[in-house]
C-alpha positions as CSV (number, residue, x, y, z in Angstrom):
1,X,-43.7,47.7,-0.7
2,X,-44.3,48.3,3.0
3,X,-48.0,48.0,2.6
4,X,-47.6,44.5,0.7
5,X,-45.3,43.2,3.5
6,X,-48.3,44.4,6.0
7,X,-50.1,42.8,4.4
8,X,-48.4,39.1,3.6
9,X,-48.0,39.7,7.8
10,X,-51.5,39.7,8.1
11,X,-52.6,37.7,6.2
12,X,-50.2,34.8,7.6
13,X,-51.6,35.5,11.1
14,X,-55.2,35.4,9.9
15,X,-53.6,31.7,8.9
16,X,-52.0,30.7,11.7
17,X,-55.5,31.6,14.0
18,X,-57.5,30.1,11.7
19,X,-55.2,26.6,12.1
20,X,-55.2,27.1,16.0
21,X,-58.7,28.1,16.1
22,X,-60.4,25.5,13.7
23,X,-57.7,22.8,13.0
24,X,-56.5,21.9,16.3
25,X,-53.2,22.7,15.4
26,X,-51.6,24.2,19.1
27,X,-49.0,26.7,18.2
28,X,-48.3,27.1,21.9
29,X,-45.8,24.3,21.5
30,X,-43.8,27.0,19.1
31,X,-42.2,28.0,22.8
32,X,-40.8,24.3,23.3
33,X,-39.3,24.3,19.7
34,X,-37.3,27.7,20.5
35,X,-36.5,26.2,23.7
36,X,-34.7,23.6,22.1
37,X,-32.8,25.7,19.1
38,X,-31.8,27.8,22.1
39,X,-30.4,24.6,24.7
40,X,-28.2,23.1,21.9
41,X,-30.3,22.6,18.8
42,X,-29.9,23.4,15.8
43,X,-32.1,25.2,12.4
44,X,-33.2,21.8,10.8
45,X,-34.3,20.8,14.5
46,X,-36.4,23.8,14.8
47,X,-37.8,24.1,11.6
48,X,-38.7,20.3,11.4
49,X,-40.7,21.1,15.3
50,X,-42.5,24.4,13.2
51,X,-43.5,21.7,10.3
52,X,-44.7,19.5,12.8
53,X,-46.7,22.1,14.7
54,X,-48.2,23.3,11.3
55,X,-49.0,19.4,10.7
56,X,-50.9,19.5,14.1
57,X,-48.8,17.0,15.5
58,X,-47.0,17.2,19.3
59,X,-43.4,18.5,19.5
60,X,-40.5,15.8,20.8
61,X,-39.7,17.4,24.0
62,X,-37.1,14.8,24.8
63,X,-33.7,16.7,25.5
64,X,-34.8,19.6,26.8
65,X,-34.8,19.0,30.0
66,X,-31.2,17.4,29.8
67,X,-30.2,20.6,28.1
68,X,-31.5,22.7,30.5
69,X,-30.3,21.0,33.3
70,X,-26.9,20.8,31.6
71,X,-26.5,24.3,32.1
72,X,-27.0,24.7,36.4
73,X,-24.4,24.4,38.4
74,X,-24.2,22.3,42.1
75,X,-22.3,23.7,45.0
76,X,-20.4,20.6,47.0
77,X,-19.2,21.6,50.3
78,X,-18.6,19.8,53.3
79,X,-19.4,21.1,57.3
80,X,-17.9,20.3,60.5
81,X,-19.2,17.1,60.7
82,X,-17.3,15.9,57.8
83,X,-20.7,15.7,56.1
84,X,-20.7,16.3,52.3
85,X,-23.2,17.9,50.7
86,X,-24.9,19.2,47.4
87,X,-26.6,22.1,46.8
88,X,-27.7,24.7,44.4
89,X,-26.8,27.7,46.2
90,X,-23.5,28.3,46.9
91,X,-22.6,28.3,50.6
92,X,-21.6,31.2,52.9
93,X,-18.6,31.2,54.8
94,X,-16.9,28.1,53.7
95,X,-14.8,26.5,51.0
96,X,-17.0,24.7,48.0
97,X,-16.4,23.2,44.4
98,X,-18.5,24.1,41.4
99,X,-19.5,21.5,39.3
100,X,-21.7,22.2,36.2
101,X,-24.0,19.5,35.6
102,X,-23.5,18.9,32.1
103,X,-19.8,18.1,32.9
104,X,-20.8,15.3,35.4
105,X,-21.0,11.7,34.5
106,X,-24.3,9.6,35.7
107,X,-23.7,5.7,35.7
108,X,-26.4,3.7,36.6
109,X,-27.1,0.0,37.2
110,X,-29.5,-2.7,36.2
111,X,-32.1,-3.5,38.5
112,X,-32.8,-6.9,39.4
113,X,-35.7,-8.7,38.5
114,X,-38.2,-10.9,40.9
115,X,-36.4,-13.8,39.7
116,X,-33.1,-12.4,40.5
117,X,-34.1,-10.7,43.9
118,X,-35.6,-14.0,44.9
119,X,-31.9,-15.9,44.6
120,X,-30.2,-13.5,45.9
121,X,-32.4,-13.5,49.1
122,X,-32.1,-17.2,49.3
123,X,-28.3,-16.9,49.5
124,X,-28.6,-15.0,52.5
């Protein structure tokens, strides 16, 4: 039993080197599909990246960053001069809140276009 499981083992890597080596397929990418299950995915996420690596085709990347980031925390803290600041070390010697950046809110705004930027120029 133990020399047919060697064997199956080795016979799947001769597989997997002959895919990366002759195919094009980049098994590299396997890290950026672990990266994922481990920052908040989930099985069918990972083994749908592992099919898609076998297919040769590029893993989604998007989200791992966010997850990633989710997971650091900022230091806010504020010095003499009534300054307030974020960091990602915590300061010495002072009082500071800990926010964790997957529990802050980002709210963003629409741009103007040229149109729009124009008008609003010509009001002024």
């Amino acid at each position: 039993m133990k020399n047919k499981i060697i064997f199956l083992m080795v016979i799947f890597l001769l597989v997997v080197a002959g895919l990366q080596l002759f195919a094009d397929r980049d098994f590299s990418q396997l890290s950026i599909a672990v990266d994922k299950y481990q920052h908040g995915g989930n099985i069918s996420t990972l083994l749908s990246d592992t099919g898609e690596i076998f297919a040769g085709k590029t893993v989604n990347k998007g989200g791992l960053a966010t997850a990633k980031m989710a997971e650091h925390f900022i230091y806010r803290w504020t010095d003499e001069q009534g300054t307030v600041h974020l960091t990602e070390r915590a300061p010495k010697d002072r009082k500071y809140e800990v926010m964790k950046m997957g529990d802050m809110s980002i709210e963003t705004q629409k741009a103007l276009d040229e149109e729009e930027i124009k008008k609003a120029l010509k009001k002024h």
